[in-house]
C-alpha positions in Angstrom: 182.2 60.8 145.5 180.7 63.1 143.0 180.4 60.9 140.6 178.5 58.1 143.1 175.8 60.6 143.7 175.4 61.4 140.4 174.6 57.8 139.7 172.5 57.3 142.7 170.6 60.5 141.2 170.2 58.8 137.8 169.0 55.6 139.4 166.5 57.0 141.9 164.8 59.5 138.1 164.8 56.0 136.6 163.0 53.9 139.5 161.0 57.0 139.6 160.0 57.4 136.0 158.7 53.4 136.1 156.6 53.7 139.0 155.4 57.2 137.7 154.5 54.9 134.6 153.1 51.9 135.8 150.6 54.4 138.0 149.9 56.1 134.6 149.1 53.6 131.9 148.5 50.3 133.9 149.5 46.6 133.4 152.5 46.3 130.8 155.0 44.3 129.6 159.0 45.6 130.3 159.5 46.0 126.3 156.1 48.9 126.5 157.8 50.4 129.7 161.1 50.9 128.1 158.9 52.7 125.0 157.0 54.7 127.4 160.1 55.7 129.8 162.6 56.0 126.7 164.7 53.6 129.2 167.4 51.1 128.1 165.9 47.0 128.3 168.8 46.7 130.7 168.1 49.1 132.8 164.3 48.8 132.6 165.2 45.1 133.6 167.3 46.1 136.3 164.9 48.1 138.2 161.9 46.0 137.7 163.6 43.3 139.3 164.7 45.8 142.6 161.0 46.8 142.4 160.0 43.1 142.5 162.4 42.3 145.2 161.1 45.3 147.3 157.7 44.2 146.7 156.4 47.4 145.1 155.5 45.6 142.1 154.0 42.2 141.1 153.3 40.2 137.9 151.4 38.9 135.6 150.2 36.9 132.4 149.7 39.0 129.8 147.3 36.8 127.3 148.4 37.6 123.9 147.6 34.6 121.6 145.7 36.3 119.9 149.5 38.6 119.0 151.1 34.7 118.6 150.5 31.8 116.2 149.3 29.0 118.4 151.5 27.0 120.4 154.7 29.1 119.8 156.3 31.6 122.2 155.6 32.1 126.0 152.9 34.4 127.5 154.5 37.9 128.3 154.6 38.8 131.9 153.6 42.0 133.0 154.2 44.4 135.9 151.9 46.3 137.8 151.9 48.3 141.2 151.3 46.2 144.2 148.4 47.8 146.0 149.2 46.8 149.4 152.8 47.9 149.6 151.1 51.4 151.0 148.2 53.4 151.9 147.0 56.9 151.7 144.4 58.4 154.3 143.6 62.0 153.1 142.4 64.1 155.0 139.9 67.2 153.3 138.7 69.3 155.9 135.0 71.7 155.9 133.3 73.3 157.9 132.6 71.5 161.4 133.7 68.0 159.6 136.3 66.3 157.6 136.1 63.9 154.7 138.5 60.6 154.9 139.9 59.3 152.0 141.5 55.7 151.9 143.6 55.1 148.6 145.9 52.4 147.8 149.6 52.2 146.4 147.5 51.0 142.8 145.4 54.5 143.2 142.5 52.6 143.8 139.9 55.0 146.3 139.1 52.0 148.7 136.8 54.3 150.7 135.5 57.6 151.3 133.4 58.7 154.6 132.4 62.3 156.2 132.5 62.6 160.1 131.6 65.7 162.3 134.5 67.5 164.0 134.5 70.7 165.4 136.5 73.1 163.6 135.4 76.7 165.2 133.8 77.5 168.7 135.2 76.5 172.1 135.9 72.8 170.7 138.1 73.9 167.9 141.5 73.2 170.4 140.7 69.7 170.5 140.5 69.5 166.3 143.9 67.7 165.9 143.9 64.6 168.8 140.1 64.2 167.6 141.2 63.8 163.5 144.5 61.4 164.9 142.3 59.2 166.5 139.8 59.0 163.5 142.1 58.2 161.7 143.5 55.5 163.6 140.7 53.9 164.0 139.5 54.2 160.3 142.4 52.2 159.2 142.5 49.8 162.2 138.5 49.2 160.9 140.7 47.7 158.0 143.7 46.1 159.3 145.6 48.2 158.1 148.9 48.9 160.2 150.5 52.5 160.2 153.9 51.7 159.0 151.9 50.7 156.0 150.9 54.5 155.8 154.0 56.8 154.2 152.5 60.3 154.7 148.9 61.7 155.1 148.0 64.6 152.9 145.4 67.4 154.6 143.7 69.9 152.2 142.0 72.7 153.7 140.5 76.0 152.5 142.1 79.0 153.3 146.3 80.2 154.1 148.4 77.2 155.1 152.0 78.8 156.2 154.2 75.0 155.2 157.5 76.3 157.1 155.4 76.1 160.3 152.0 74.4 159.2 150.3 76.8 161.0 146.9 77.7 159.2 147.5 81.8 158.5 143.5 82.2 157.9 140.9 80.3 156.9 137.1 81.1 156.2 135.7 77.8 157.7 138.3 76.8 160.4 139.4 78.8 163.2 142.8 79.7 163.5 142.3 78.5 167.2 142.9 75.0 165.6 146.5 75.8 165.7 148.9 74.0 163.4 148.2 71.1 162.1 150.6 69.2 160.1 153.5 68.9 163.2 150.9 67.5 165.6 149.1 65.5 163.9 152.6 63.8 162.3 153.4 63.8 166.3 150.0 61.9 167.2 150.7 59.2 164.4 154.2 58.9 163.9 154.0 59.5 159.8 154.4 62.3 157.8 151.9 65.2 156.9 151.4 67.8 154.4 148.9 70.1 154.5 148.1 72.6 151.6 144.7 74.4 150.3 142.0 72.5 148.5 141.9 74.7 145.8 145.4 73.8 145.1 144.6 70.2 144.7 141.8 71.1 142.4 144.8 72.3 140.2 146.7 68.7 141.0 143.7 66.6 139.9 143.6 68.5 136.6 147.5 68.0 135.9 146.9 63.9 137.5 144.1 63.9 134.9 145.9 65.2 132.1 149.5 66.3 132.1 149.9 67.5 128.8 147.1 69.7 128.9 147.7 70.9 132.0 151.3 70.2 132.5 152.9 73.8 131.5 151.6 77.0 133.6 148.3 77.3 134.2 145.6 78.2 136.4 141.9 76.9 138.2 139.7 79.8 139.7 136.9 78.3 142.2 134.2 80.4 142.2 131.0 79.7 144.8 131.0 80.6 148.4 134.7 82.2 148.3 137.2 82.7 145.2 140.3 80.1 145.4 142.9 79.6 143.1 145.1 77.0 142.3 148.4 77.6 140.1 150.7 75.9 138.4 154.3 77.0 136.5 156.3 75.6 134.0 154.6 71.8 135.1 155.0 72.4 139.1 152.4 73.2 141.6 153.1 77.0 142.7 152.3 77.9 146.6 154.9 80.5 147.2 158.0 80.4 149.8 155.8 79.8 152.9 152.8 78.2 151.3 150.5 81.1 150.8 151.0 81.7 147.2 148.6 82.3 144.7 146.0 84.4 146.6 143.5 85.4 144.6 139.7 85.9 146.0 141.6 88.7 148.3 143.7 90.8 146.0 142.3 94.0 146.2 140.0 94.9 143.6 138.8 98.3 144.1 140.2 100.2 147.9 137.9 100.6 150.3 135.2 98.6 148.4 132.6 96.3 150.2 133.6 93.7 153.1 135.1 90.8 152.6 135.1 87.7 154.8 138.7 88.1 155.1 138.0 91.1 157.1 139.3 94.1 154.6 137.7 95.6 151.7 137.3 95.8 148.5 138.5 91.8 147.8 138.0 90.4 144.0 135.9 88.0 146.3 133.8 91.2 147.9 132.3 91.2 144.5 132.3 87.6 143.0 131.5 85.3 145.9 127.8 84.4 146.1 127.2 86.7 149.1 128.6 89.3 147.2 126.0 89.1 144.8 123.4 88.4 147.2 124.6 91.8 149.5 124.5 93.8 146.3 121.0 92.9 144.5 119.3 93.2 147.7 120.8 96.6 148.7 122.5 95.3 152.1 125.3 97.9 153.5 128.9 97.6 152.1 130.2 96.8 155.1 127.3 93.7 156.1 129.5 91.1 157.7 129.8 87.9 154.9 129.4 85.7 157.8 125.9 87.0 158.3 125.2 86.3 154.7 124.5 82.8 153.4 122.8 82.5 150.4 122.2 78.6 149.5 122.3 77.5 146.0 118.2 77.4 145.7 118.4 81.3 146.7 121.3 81.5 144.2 119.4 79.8 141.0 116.6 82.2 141.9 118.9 85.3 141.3 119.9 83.6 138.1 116.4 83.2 136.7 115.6 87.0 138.1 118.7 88.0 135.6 118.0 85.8 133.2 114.3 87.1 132.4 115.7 90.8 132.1 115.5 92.1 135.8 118.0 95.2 135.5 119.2 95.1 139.4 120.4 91.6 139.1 121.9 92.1 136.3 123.6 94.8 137.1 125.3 92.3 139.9 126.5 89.8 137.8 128.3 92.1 135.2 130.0 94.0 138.5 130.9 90.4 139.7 132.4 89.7 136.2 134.0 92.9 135.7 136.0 92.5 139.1 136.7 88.9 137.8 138.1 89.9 134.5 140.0 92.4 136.1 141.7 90.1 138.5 142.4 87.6 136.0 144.2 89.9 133.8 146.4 91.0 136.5 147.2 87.3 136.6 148.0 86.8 133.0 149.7 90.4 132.7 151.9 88.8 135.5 152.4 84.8 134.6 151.2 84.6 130.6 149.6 81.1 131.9 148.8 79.0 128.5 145.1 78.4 130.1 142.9 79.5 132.8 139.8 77.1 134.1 136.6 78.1 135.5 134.8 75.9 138.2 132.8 75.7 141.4 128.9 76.2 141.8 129.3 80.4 140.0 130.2 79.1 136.6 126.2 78.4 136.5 126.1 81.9 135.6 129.2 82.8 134.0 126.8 83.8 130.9 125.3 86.4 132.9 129.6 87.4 134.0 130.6 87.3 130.5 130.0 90.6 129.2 131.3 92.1 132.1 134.4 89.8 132.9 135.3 90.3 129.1 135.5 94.1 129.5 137.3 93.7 132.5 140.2 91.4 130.1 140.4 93.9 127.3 140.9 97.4 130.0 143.2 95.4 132.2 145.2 93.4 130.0 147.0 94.4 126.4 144.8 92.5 123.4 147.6 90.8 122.2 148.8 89.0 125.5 145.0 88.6 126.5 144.7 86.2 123.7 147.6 84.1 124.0 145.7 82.2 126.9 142.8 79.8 126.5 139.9 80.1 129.0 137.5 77.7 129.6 135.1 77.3 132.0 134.5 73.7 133.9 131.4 72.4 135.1 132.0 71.5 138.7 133.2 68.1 140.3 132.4 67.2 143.6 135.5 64.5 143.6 138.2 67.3 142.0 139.7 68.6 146.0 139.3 64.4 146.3 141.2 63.6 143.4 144.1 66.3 143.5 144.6 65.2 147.8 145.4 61.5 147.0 147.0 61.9 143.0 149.5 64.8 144.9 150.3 62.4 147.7 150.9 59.3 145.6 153.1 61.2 143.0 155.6 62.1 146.5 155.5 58.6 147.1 156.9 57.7 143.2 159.1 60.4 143.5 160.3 61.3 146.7 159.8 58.1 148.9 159.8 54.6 147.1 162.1 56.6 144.2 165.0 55.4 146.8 166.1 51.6 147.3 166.6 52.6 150.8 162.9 53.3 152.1 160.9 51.3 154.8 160.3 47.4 153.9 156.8 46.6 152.5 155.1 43.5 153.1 154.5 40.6 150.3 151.4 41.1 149.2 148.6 38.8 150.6 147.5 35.8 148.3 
C-alpha cells in the first residue's frame, strides 16, 4: 500500500511539474518539456497523453523548416494548455466596491470590471449574497458554466483568520461583513480562498520571477496603510491562522500617535500618508486616521514643501523613515530575508525617508546582517494585487487540483 501512494505521489509532482511548465514558458515540443522538467521522454509521454485525454492540453504544429532541410522529417507537434478546461473569477475587494477578474486555464486576463458594493454602513450584512450573485451573473454574461469554475480566490486588505475565514480587521471593510470564504463557497457551490492583497503583491513578484523572488523574501506597501507580504524558503508565509506577517501594526514606539487600527504607536502611525499629514500640520496624536485623508495631490504637495528645504516637513519624512528602518530591521534581525521591496504610492518620496530609514537599519540591526539583504524600492503597479490573485489561484489549480487524474471532467475545447 505504501509503496502505491508513493507512486501515485510521484505521478501527481510529475503531471504537476508539466502543467507548472507549459503555464511558464508556453507552446513546446515534448523533447523541450522533458529539458525543462528534467523528466524521462517516457514519462513526459505518458502524461502528456493523460493530459490530452483529460483535455487539459491540446496541440499543435510547430513550423520548424527553417530547423529541417526541405521536404524531410515531419512538423513537431506541440502542447499547450487548453484555455477553456477552467476559469478563474477573482475577486479584489476596496472600499465600497470590488474588482472582478476573469482569467483563463492559459492565464489569459479575459476581463476586468469594478462594481459598487457596500462594504461598511448598515448594508455591509448583505456584502456576500450581493458579490455571489455578481459573480454569477458576470460569468453567465459569458456562457461560462460554474463547474467550469475550480475555486475563486478573494484578496482583501486587512486580517483574514483562514481556519474560519472570518475577516479579524480590516481598515476598509467592516467586520460586520462576517466571513466570507464559507458563504460565498455556500452561495456558489465552488471553492474560495480568501487572503490579504498585500500578500498577492508578494505572489505576483514570485509568478513574475521565481528565481529572484523564489527564496525568502519580503514586499512592504507603503501609501494609505503599511502591508506586507512575505515569503520563506520559496512559499508564501501567512502564519497558522492566516494573519501572519503583520507589519504596519507592530508597535513602533508605546503609546505613540493613533493608529487606524485603534492602538498606538503602529510603524503605520508614522509611515502611512496620514501620519505624515497629522504630524506636519500639528494635529493631536490621538486625531482619529479615519478623519484624516490626505489624497495624493495633497501628498505631492508635502513632497515639493520637503523637497525645497521646508524644515517641518522634513522633519516628517525622516520620522516616517526612521520608524520604517526600524521595523524592517526587526524583520531582517528575525527572518535574514535575501531581499526586501519597496512599493505603493510612498516610495515617491522614499528619497526624502532615506536618511532616516537608513539610521533606523544601522541602530536596529547589526551591520554585518543588515547587509546580507538587498533592498530595492519598486515603482508602483496598479495590476500587482491583480496579478498575485489569479497567478496564486492558477498555481492551486497545477498543483493541487488538475495535479490528480481523478479531478472533475473538462469539456473538449470548442472548435
Amino acid at each position: 500500500m505504501q509503496s502505491k501512494a508513493d507512486t501515485e505521489l510521484v505521478r501527481r509532482q510529475n503531471r504537476g511539474l508539466v502543467l507548472e511548465a507549459l503555464r511558464r514558458e508556453g507552446m513546446m515540443a515534448r523533447v523541450e518539456l522533458g529539458r525543462i522538467t528534467g523528466l524521462s521522454p517516457a514519462t513526459i509521454s505518458a502524461i502528456t497523453a493523460d493530459l490530452l485525454t483529460e483535455n487539459l492540453i491540446v496541440t499543435a504544429a510547430i513550423d520548424d523548416k527553417a530547423e529541417r532541410p526541405i521536404g524531410r522529417g515531419r512538423p513537431r507537434v506541440a502542447l499547450s494548455l487548453n484555455a477553456e478546461a477552467a476559469y478563474v473569477p477573482g475577486v479584489k475587494i476596496s472600499l465600497n466596491s470590488v474588482t472582478l477578474l476573469l482569467a483563463d486555464y492559459s492565464g489569459h486576463l479575459v476581463e476586468t470590471s469594478r462594481h459598487p458594493i457596500p462594504t461598511v454602513g448598515p448594508e455591509a450584512p448583505e456584502f456576500v449574497p450581493r458579490l455571489a450573485a455578481l459573480i454569477r451573473d458576470e460569468l453567465g454574461k459569458r456562457g461560462i458554466p460554474l463547474r467550469q469554475v475550480p475555486v475563486i480566490p478573494v484578496a482583501i486588505p486587512g486580517v483574514v483568520d483562514r481556519t474560519t475565514g472570518r475577516l479579524v480587521w480590516s481598515p476598509t471593510v467592516s467586520v460586520d461583513v462576517g466571513a466570507v470564504p464559507g458563504p460565498l463557497s455556500e452561495a456558489l457551490g465552488v471553492p474560495v480562498s480568501m487572503t490579504n492583497d498585500v500578500d498577492m503583491m508578494a505572489q505576483a513578484l514570485n509568478s513574475r520571477d521565481p528565481k529572484r523572488f523564489g527564496g525568502t523574501f519580503a514586499i512592504i506597501f507603503i501609501a494609505y496603510g503599511i502591508g506586507m507580504g512575505l515569503y520563506i524558503n520559496g512559499r508564501l508565509f501567512s502564519g497558522a491562522f492566516g494573519s501572519g506577517a503583520e507589519f504596519g501594526h507592530t508597535n513602533h514606539i508605546p503609546g505613540g500617535p493613533l493608529c487606524r487600527c485603534g492602538r498606538r504607536g503602529c510603524v503605520e502611525a508614522y509611515v502611512a500618508d496620514y501620519a505624515i499629514y497629522r504630524s506636519v500640520e500639528r494635529l493631536p496624536p490621538d486625531e482619529p486616521p479615519a478623519d484624516i485623508d490626505p489624497d495624493a495631490d495633497t501628498m505631492a504637495k508635502l513632497e515639493a514643501r520637503a523637497r525645497s528645504g521646508e524644515d517641518r516637513v522634513r522633519a516628517a519624512y525622516h520620522q516616517a523613515g526612521l520608524a520604517l528602518g526600524y521595523g524592517l530591521s526587526r524583520l531582517m534581525g528575525i527572518i535574514n530575508p535575501e531581499r526586501v521591496v519597496l512599493t505603493g504610492r510612498g516610495v515617491a518620496a522614499f528619497d526624502l525617508m532615506r536618511e532616516g530609514f537608513q539610521a533606523g537599519i544601522d541602530e536596529g540591526l547589526v551591520a554585518e546582517i543588515g547587509r546580507m539583504t538587498e533592498i530595492e524600492v519598486l515603482s508602483p503597479e496598479d495590476d500587482l494585487v491583480d496579478v498575485g490573485i489569479l497567478a496564486g489561484a492558477l498555481q492551486r489549480l497545477d498543483r493541487e487540483v488538475f495535479a490528480s487524474s481523478d479531478h472533475e471532467p473538462v469539456a473538449p475545447r470548442r472548435r
